[in-house]
C-alpha positions in Angstrom: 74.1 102.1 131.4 70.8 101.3 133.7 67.6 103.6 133.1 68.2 104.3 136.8 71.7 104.9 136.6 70.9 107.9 134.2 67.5 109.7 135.5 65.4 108.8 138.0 61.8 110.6 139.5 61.2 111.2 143.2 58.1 113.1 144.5 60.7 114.3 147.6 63.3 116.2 144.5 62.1 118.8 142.6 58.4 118.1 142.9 59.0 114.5 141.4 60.2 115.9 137.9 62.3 113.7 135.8 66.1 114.3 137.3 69.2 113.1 136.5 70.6 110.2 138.9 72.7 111.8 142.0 71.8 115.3 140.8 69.0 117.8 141.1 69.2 118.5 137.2 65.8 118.3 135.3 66.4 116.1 132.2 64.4 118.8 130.6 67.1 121.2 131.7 69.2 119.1 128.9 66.7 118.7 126.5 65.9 122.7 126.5 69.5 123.7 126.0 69.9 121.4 123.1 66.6 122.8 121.3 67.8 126.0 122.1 71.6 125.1 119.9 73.2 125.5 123.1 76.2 122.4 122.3 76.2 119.5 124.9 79.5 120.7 126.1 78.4 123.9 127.1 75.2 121.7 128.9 77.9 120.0 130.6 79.8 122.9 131.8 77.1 124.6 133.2 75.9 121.4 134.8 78.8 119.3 136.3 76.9 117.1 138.6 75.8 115.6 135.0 77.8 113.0 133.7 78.7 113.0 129.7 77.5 109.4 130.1 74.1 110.3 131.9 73.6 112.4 129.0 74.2 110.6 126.1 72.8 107.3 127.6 69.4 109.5 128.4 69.2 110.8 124.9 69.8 107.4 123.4 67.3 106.4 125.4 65.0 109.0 123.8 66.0 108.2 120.7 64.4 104.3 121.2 61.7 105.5 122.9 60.5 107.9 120.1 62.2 105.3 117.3 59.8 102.8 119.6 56.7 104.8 119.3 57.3 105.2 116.0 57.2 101.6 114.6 54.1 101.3 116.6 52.2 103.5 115.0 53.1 102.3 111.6 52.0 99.2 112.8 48.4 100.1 113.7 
């Protein structure tokens, strides 16, 4: 799945924050409920304009990000 295809930002939806393509969800919104041990499922139900796919392609996107960031540093 296509970065844009999952989140996208917009200055004209919710103030430009981070939201999830086709919806008015802040990917925070997803990112808070999981640090909070609220289960993806329950994420999902309470937000169903979020696909399952939009949110495990935008955590595995996280993931390389971070992983990413990571290996740079040990690099330096």
């Amino acid at each position: 799945m296509k970065r844009e295809d999952v989140f996208h930002s917009d200055p004209e939806i919710m103030s430009g924050a981070p939201v999830f393509t086709g919806t008015r969800v802040p990917v925070h919104t997803l990112t808070d409920h999981l640090a909070s041990g609220v289960p993806l499922d329950e994420f999902l139900d309470d937000f169903p304009s979020v696909t399952r796919a939009q949110a495990v392609a935008f955590l595995e996107l996280a993931e390389a990000v971070l992983l990413d960031e990571g290996s740079d540093a040990r690099a330096a």
